[in-house]
C-alpha positions in Angstrom: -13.9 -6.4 22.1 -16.1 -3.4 23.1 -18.6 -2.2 21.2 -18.0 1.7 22.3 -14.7 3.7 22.7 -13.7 4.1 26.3 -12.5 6.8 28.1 -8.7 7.2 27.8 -6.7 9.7 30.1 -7.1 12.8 28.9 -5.1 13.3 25.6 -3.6 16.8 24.0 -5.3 19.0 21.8 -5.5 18.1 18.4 -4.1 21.3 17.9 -1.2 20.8 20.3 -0.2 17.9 18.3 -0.5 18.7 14.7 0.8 22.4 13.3 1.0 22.0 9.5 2.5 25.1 8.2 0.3 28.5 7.0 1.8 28.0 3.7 2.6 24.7 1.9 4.7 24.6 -1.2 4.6 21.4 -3.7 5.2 18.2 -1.7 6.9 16.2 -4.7 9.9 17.4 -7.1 9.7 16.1 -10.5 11.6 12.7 -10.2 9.2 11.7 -7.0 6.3 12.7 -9.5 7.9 10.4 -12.3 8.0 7.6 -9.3 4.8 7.5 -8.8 3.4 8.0 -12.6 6.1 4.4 -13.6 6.4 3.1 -10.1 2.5 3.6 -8.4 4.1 5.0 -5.4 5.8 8.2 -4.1 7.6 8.5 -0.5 7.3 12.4 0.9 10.5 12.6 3.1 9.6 14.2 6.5 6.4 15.4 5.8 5.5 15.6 9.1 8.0 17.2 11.8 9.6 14.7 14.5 7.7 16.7 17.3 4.4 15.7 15.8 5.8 12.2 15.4 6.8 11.8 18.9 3.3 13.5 20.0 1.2 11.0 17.7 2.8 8.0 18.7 2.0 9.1 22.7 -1.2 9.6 21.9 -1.6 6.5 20.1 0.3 4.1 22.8 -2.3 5.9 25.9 -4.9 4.8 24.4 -4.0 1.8 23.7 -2.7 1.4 26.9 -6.6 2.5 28.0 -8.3 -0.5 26.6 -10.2 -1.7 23.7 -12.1 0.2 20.3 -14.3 -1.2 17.5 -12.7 -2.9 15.4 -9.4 -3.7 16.9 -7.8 -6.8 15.4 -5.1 -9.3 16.0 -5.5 -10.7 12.5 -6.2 -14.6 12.1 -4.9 -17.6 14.0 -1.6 -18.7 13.4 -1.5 -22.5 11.3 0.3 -24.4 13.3 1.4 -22.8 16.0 0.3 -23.7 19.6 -2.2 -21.1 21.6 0.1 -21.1 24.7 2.6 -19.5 22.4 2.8 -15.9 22.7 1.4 -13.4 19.6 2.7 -10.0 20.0 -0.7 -9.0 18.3 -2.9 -9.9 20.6 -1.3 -6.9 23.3 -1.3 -4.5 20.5 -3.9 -4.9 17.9 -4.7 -2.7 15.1 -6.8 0.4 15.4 -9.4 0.9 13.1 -11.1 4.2 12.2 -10.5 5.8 14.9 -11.1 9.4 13.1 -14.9 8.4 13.6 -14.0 8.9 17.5 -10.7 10.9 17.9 -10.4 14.1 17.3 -6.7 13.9 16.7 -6.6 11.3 14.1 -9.6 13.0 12.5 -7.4 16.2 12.2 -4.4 14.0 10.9 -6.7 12.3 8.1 -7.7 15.7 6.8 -4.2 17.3 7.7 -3.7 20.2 4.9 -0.2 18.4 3.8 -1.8 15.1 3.1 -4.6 16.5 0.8 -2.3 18.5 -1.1 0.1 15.6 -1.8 -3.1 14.1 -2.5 -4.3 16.8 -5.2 -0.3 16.7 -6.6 -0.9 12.8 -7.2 -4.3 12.5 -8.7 -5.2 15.9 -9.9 -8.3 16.0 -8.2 -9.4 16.8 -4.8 -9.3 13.5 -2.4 -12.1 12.2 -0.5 -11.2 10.4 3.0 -12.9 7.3 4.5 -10.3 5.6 6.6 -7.9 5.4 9.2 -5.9 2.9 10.8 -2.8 2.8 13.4 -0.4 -0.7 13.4 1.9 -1.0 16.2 4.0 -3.9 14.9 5.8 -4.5 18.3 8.9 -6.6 18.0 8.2 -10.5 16.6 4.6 -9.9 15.2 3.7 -10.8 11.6 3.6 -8.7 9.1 1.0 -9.1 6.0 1.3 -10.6 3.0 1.3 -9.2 -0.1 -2.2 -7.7 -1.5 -3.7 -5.1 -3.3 -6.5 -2.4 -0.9 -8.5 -2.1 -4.1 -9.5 -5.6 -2.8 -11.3 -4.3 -0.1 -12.4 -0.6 -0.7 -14.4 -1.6 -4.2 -13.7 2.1 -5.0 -16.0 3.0 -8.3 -14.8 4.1 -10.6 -11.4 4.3 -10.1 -8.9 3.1 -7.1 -8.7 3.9 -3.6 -5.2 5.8 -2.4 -3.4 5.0 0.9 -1.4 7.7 2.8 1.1 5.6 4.9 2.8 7.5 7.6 6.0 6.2 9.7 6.1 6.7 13.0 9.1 4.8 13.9 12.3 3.9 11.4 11.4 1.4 9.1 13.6 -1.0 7.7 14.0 -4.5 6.4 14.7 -5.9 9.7 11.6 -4.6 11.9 9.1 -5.0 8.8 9.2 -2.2 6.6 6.8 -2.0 3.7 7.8 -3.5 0.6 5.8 -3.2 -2.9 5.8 -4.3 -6.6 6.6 -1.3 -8.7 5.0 -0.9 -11.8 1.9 -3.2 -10.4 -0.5 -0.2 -10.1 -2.6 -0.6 -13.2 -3.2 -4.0 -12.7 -7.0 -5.3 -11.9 -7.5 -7.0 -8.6 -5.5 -10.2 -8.7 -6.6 -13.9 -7.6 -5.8 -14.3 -4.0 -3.7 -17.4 -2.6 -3.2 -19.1 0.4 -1.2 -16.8 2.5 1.6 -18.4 5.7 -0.4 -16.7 8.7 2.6 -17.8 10.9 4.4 -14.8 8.9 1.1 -12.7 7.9 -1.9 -11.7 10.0 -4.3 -12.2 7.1 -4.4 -15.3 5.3 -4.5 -14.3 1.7 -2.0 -13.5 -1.0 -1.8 -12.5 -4.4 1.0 -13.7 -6.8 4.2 -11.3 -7.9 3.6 -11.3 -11.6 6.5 -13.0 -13.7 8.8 -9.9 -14.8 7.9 -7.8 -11.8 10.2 -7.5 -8.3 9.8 -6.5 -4.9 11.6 -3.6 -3.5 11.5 -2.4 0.2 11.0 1.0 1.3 12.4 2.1 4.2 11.5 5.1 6.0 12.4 7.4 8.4 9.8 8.9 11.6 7.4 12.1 9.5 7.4 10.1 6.3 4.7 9.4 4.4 4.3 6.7 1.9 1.9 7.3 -0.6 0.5 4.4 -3.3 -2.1 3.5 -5.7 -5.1 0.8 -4.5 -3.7 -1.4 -7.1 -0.4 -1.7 -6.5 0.8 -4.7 -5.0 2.5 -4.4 -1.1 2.6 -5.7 2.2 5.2 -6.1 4.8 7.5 -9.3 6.5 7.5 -9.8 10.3 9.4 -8.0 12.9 12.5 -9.6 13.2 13.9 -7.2 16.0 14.7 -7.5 19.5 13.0 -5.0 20.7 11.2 -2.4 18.2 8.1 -1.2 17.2 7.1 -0.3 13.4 4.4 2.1 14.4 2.4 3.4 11.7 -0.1 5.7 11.1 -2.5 5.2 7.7 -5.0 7.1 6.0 -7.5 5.4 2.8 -8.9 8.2 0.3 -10.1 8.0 -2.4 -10.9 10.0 -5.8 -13.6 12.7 -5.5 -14.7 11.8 -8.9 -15.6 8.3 -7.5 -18.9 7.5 -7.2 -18.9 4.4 -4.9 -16.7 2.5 -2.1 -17.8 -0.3 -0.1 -20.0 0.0 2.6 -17.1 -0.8 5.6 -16.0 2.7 4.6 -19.1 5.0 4.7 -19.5 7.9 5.6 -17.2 9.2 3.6 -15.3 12.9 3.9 -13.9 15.8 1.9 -10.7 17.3 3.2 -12.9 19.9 5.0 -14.9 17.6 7.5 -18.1 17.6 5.3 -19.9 14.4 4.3 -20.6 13.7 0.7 -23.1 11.1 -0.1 -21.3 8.4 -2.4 -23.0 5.3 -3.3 -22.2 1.5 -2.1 -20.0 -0.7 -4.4 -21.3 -3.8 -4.6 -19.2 -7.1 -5.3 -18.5 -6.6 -9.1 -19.3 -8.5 -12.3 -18.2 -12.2 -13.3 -14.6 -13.7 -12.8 -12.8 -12.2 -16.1 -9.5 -12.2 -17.3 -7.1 -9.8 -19.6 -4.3 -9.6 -21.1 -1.1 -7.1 -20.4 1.1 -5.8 -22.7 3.6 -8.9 -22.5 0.5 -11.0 -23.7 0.2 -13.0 -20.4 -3.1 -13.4 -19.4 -4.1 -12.6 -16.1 -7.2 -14.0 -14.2 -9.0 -11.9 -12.0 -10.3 -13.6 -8.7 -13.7 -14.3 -7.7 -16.2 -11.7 -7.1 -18.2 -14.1 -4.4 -15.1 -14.7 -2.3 -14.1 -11.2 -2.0 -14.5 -9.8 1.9 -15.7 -7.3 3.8 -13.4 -6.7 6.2 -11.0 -4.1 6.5 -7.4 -6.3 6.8 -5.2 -4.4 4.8 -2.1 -2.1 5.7 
């Protein structure tokens, strides 16, 4: 992989692609609020116009098309399955922060729609620190299920993700699927994960009681969650379609620390704020939810830097 960005053909104006509205009204009705204060999650139904859509995911397929960025991934090898079989991955691999690069998915990160969702959710203005674009072309994994608080550290607090559809998404080309009700929850004990289904081999359990629900979304949605809750996606089972989607990390703007992988760090009007760098945690613990169950929380040693997380 390259080290530098290279030079695509030349792409639209940001401003040509994106054209939120001069007036924005409240994103969520009451029941989507009630979602996401019992459920950890909250889906804003065509948020984005399909002319946007269909200009984003042009822009994102050229450059792909151009070559290779930092931080492109594949995710991990595949146990047990040959290296002369074909991984759908390896010709599109994730982007990674390309706001830090691309002036178009800088202005869709700080889009005035997506921070006011934002304020609706947490009651506070966001702060943004990532971005990341999955192509999900027929047959490729999906990943297993996991919680981003694993990776963003995000102190005090949790991280948010803003998950934007760019194609339909259902059951049978890999549509997200989560754990309602999992979003107060510490970060879980990872497992083993299948990496012939998932692109990252970790897992964390469903807790007893608790069931997985798929959302399926239509091209301008925008699926937003709590770092806690529990989600990830199965593979692409279609013939021939993509599950392109475009993702945004934030976090609370009373935090006052996030992992290093995710520095600088933005308010919704461009400007850097100086947050400090999480480190790994305290000691292993364990608690107790309100069923009396106890939980173990996983090792702070074995916990990652890397950015694998949808």
């Amino acid at each position: 992989m390259t080290t530098t960005a290279p030079r695509a053909t030349p792409a639209p104006a940001a401003g040509d692609v994106l054209r939120p509205p001069a007036a924005l009204g409240r994103i969520f009705d009451d029941a989507e609020r009630a979602q996401y204060d019992t459920g950890g999650y909250a889906v804003a139904r065509g948020l984005f116009a399909l002319p946007e859509v269909e200009a984003l995911k042009a822009h994102y397929m050229r450059l792909r098309t151009a070559g290779s960025y930092p931080g492109d991934s594949a995710g991990v090898a595949r146990e047990g399955v040959a290296d002369d079989v074909p991984d759908p991955l390896q010709k599109y691999p994730r982007m990674i922060h390309m706001h830090r690069w691309d002036e178009i998915s800088l202005r869709w990160m700080l889009d005035p729609r997506i921070g006011a969702a934002l304020r609706e959710l947490l009651g506070t203005d966001p702060l943004a620190v990532q971005t990341m674009l999955y192509f999900k072309p027929a047959g490729a994994r999906g990943q297993a299920m996991h919680q981003d608080q694993f990776y963003l550290r995000v102190q005090p607090g949790t991280c948010m993700a803003a998950w934007m559809a760019l194609d339909p998404c259902d059951e049978d080309n890999g549509c997200m699927k989560v754990v309602p009700g999992t979003q107060n929850l510490p970060v879980l004990c990872t497992e083993r994960a299948n990496t012939v289904e998932s692109f990252t081999d970790t897992t964390v359990p469903i807790p007893a009681g608790k069931r997985l629900e798929p959302v399926t979304m239509a091209p301008g949605d925008v699926f937003f969650f709590n770092g806690s809750l529990i989600h990830g996606s199965g593979p692409n089972f279609s013939a021939d379609r993509f599950r392109r989607s475009l993702i945004g990390h934030y976090i609370n703007g009373d935090a006052g620390q996030v992992a290093k992988f995710y520095h600088p760090v933005l308010r919704m009007d461009g400007s850097s704020v100086d947050l400090g760098v999480s480190e790994r945690g305290g000691p292993c613990g364990r608690w107790v939810d309100e069923d009396g169950e106890v939980v173990e929380l996983f090792d702070p040693a074995a916990r990652p830097e890397g950015p694998e997380h949808e």
